[in-house]
N, C-alpha and C positions, 0 to 999 in steps of 0.2 A: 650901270656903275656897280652895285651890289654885287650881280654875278660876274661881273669882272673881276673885281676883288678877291672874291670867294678865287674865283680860279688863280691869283694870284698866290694865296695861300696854298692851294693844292699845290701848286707847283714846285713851289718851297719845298714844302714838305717830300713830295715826290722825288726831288733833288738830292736831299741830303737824307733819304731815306733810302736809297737804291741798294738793292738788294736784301728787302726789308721783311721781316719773318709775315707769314701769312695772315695777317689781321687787319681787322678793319680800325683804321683812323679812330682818336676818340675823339669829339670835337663839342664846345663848350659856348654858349654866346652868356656876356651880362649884362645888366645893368636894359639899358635903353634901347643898345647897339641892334642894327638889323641884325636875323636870324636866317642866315641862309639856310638851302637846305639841306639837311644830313647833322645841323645842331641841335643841341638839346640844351633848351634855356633852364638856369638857375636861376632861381629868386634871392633875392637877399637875406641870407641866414639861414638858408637853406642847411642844416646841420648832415653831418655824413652817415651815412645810414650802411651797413654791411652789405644788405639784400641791393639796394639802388649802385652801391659801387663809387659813388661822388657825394663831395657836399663839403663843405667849411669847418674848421675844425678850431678848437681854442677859443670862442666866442667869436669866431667870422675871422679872425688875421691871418689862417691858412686855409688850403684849398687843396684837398686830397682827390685823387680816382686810385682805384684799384687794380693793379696791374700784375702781370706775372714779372719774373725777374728777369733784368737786362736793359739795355739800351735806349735810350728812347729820344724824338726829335721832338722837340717842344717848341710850337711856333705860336706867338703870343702876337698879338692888336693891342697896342697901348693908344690912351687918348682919354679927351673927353673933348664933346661938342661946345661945352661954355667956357672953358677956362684952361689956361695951359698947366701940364703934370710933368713930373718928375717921376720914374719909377724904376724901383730898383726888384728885382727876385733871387729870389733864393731857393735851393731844391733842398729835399727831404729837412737835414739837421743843419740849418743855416751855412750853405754851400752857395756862394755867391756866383751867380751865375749872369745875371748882366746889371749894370754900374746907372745907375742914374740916366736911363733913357729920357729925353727932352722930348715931348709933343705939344706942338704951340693948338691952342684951341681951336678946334673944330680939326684937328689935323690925328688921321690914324698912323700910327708908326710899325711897321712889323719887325719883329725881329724872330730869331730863331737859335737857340742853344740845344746841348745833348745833358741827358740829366743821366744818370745811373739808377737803378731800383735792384735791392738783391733781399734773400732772407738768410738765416742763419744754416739753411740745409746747404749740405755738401753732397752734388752727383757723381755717382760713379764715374770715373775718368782714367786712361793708363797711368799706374800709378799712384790712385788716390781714391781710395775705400769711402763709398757711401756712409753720412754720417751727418754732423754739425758741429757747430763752431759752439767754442762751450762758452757762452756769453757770460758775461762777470752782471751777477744778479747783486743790488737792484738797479744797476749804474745803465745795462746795456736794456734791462728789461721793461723799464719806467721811464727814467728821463733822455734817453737813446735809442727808446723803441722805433721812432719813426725811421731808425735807419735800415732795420730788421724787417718790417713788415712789409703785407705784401701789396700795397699801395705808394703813390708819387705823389709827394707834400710840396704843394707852395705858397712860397710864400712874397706877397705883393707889401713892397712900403717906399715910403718916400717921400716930400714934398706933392702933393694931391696925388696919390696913387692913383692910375688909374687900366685899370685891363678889359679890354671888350669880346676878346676870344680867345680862347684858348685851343690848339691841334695838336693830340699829343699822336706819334708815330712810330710806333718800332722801328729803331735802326741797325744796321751793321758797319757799325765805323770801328776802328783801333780804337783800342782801352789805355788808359794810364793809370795802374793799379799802385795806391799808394801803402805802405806799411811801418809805421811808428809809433811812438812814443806819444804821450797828449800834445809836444808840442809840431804835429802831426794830425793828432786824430780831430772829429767832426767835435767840437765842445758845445753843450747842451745851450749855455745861457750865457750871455755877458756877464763882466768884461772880458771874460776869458775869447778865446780864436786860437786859429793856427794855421799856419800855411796851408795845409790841407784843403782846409776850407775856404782858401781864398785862389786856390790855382785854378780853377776853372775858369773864373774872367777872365783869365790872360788865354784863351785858347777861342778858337772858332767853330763854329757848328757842326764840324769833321771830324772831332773826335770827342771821346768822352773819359772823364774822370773818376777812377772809382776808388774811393778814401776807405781803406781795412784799417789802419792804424789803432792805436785804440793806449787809454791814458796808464800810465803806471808799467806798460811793459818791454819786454824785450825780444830780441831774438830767440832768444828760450822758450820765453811764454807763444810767441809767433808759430813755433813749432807743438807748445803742449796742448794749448786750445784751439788747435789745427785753423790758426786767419792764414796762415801762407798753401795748404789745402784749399780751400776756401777759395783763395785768390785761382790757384790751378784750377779747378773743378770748371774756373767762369772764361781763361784764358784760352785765348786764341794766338795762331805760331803768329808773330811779330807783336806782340802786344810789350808793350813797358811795363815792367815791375822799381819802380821808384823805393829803396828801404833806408830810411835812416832811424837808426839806435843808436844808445848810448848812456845816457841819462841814467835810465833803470840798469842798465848793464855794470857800469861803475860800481852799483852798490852790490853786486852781486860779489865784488871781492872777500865780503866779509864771513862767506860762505868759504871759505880757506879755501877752494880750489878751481874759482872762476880769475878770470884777469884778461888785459884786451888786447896781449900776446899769444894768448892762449886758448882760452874757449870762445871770446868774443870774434877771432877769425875762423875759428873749428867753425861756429853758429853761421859766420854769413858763407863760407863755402859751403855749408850744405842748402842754405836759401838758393843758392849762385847755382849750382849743382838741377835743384830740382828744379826753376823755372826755365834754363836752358834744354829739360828734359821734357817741356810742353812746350819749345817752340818758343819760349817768351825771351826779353833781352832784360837781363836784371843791371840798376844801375846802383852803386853805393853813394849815399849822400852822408858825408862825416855829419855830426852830432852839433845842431846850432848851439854858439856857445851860450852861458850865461850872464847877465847884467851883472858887471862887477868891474870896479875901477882903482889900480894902486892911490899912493897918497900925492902920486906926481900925475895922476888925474889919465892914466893910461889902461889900456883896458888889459883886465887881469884874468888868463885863462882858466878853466875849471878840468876841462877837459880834454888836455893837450894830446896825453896819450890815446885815446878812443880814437881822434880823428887820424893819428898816425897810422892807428891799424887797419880804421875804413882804407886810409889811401894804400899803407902797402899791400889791401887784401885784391884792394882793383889793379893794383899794376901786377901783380902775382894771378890771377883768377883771369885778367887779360878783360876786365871789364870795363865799362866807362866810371869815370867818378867827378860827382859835382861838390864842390869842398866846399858847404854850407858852411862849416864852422871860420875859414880864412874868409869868406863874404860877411858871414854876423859881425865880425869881429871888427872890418874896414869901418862896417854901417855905424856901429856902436860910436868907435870912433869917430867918425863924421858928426855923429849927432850929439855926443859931447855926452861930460858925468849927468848935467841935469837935461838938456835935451832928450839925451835918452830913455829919461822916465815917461815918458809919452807913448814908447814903443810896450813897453808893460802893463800886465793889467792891473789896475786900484779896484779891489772887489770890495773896500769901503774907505769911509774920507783918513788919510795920511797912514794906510799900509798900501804897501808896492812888493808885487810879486815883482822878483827880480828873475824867474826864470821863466815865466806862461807869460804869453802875450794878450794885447790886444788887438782889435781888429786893427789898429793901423801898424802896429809891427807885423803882425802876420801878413798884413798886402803887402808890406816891401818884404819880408822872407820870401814869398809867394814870388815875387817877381826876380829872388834871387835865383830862386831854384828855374824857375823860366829860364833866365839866363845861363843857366850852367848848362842848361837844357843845349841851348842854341849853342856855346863853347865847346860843348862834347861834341857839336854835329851829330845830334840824337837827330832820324829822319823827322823822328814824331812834331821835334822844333818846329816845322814846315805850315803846323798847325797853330802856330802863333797868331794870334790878331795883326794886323798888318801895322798898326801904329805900337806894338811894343818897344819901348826901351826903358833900359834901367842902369845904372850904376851906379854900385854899392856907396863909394868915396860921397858921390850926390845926393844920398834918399830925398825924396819925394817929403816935403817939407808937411810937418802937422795939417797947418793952417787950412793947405789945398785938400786936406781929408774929408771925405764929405758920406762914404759910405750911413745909410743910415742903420742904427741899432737894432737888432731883432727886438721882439717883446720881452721874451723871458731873461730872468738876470738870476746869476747866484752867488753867494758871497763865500762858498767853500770852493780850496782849490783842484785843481784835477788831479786824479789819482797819482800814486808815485813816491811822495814822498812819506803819509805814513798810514795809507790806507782805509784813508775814514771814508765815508757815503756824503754820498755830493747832495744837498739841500737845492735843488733848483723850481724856481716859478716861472711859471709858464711854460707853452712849448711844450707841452708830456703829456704822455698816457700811459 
C-alpha cells in the first residue's frame, strides 16, 4: 500500500512536471506518516538552517527549502490518522494556494498546486541588462523578504491542520505575471490582502502565478526599479503579464506634468511594447475602485479617468482589457453602504480602510479578475479550476468566508499614500 502510494505521488508530480528542469524531486515526510523511500523526515521544530537547506521558520507556522528561482510543482499529503482536518496553504507571502482541504480521519488527501520562487537579480536577456530590482528597504527587505529569497515558504493552517508530505518539483508550465499597486501586491500581515494574493486558488496545477506588483507604486516606479525587467528577464513567449495601476498614478498629477491622458497611456505603451518584445501577451486591468458611497447610498467614483485611459490604451495598443474597476463598483454596489465594510481592512477596532482590502474582498476581486480572465478569452482562462464561477452583481456572501488568517498582523497601512514603514508582527525576517 506504502509503495503504491509513493508511486501515486511520483506520478503526479511527474505529470505536471513534464518537461521539468534537471533536478532531483525534493521530498519531505512528518509527523508519524510512513517514510518512503527518497524522503527525508523532519522532526518537529526542526528550525531552518542555511547549510541543511529545510526546516520551519517563525516558531514552526512555516516551512521553508531552499530553491533556485522558478517554477515549482508542490504535491502535498493532507490528513491525520485520529481525527479529521481542515487545511489550507499558502506560498512564500501568504499567496493562497489551496482553500480548506477536508480529510476525514485516517484518510490521506493529495493534492498538488505551482508555487513561484524568484530573488531580486535580473538575467541578462534581449533587451534587458543584467542587474536588480531595486527593492524599497525596509518594506521589501524585512517584512517582504520571503518573497525575495532564495528559498519556498509554506505555510499550513486551518481547523486541525494537518500535512504528511511534502514533493516539491520543478516545473515548466505558463506564468501569470502580476504587476501593481498594493491593492495587487503580496501584503505582509493582516487585515490587509489583495487580489494578488488570492488569484492562485482560482487556477489548477498548470500553471503558475507570479505576483511583482509591489505597495505605493506605479507605472513609472515599474519602469525605475526595473519589476517590469524583472518580470522580462523570468518570461517565456506566451506567458501573461496582468498590469493594473492607478492609485499612485493619480497622485502623480501634482507633479504638474503627469495625467492619465497623457503620461499614464506614454507608461503603459511602453509596458505593452516591451513584453510583446519577449513573447509575452500583456493584458490592462483598469484601476479597482475605492470604498465610497453618495448621500443617496450609491457608489461614488474616485477614479473615473484612470480606468478610461486603461480602456482606451487596450483598444488603441489592440490589447485584451479586464475592467476591474466597472466589476468593483457592481460588487460594492451589490453589497451595499454597510455590507461593504466587510470587503475592507479594520487594522483596528472602528477604523476602516476604505481603499486596501481584506482577505474576503480580495477573494471576490480575485475572482473578478478570473473572470475577466475567461470574458477576454485569455487561453491561460483554460486553467481555471473546473468549479469556478463568479458574479460580481452576486458576491459570495461574508458568512460563507472561511479562509483562515495567516499569523502575522499589522496595524500600519500599505505604502501609497504617505510613505511611512509598515510595523508588521510575524511572518518576517
Amino acid at each position: 500500500m506504502t509503495h503504491t502510494f509513493h508511486a501515486i505521488c511520483l506520478a503526479a508530480g511527474a505529470l505536471l512536471a513534464a518537461q521539468a528542469h534537471a533536478t532531483a524531486p525534493t521530498q519531505y515526510v512528518f509527523g508519524d506518516a510512513d517514510a518512503p523511500a527518497g524522503y527525508t523526515r523532519v522532526a518537529p521544530g526542526t528550525p531552518y538552517d542555511a547549510g541543511r537547506g529545510y526546516g520551519f521558520e517563525d516558531g514552526g507556522s512555516y516551512f521553508s527549502v531552499r530553491l533556485p528561482e522558478g517554477n515549482y510543482a508542490v504535491t502535498v499529503v493532507l490528513g491525520d490518522a485520529t481525527q479529521p482536518t481542515a487545511t489550507t496553504v499558502k506560498s512564500e507571502l501568504r499567496r493562497l494556494m489551496l482553500e480548506n482541504v477536508p480529510a476525514a480521519a485516517g484518510q490521506r488527501v493529495l493534492r498538488t498546486f505551482v508555487a513561484n520562487v524568484r530573488t531580486a537579480r535580473i538575467a541578462p536577456v534581449p533587451g534587458v541588462a543584467a542587474g536588480a530590482v531595486a527593492l524599497k528597504a525596509p518594506r521589501e527587505t524585512e517584512s517582504e523578504a520571503w518573497n525575495w529569497d532564495e528559498r519556498l515558504t509554506l505555510e499550513f493552517n486551518g481547523d486541525h491542520a494537518a500535512v504528511q508530505r511534502i514533493e516539491i518539483v520543478p516545473a515548466r508550465v505558463p506564468t501569470i505575471f502580476l504587476l501593481g499597486d498594493s491593492t495587487v501586491s503580496d501584503q505582509p500581515g493582516e487585515p490587509y490582502n489583495s487580489w494578488g494574493q488570492m488569484l492562485p486558488r482560482f487556477f489548477g496545477p498548470t500553471i503558475a502565478v507570479s505576483n511583482h506588483a509591489q505597495s505605493g507604486e506605479t507605472y513609472r516606479d515599474s519602469l525605475a526599479r526595473r519589476r517590469i525587467d524583472k518580470i522580462l528577464s523570468m518570461m517565456q513567449p506566451g506567458d501573461l503579464l496582468l498590469m493594473q495601476f492607478g492609485h499612485n498614478d493619480q497622485k502623480q498629477i501634482k507633479d504638474g506634468r503627469s495625467g492619465p491622458f497623457t503620461t499614464y497611456k506614454a507608461e503603459i505603451k511602453t509596458h505593452v511594447d516591451m513584453t510583446r518584445a519577449r513573447g509575452g501577451l500583456p493584458v490592462i486591468v483598469s484601476p479597482v475602485e475605492r470604498r465610497a458611497f453618495d448621500a443617496a447610498g450609491q457608489v461614488k467614483p474616485s477614479l473615473t479617468d484612470y480606468a478610461e485611459a486603461a480602456r482606451q490604451s487596450a483598444h488603441e495598443l489592440g490589447v485584451p482589457f479586464i475592467d476591474l474597476n466597472a466589476m468593483s463598483k457592481t460588487m460594492y454596489a451589490a453589497l451595499g453602504v454597510e455590507g461593504s465594510k466587510a470587503a475592507f481592512a479594520s487594522p483596528a477596532p472602528g477604523k476602516l480602510d476604505n481603499t486596501h482590502h481584506n482577505p474576503y474582498g480580495s477573494y471576490l476581486l480575485a475572482k473578478s479578475v478570473a473572470l475577466g480572465m475567461r470574458e477576454a478569452k485569455l487561453a491561460h482562462a483554460a486553467h481555471l479550476v473546473p468549479d469556478f464561477r463568479f458574479d460580481p452583481a452576486h458576491p459570495d456572501p461574508v458568512a460563507g468566508f472561511t479562509v483562515p488568517p495567516s499569523p502575522g498582523r499589522t496595524q500600519a497601512r500599505p505604502l501609497g499614500d504617505d510613505g511611512q514603514r509598515e510595523v508588521t508582527t510575524g511572518a518576517a525576517r
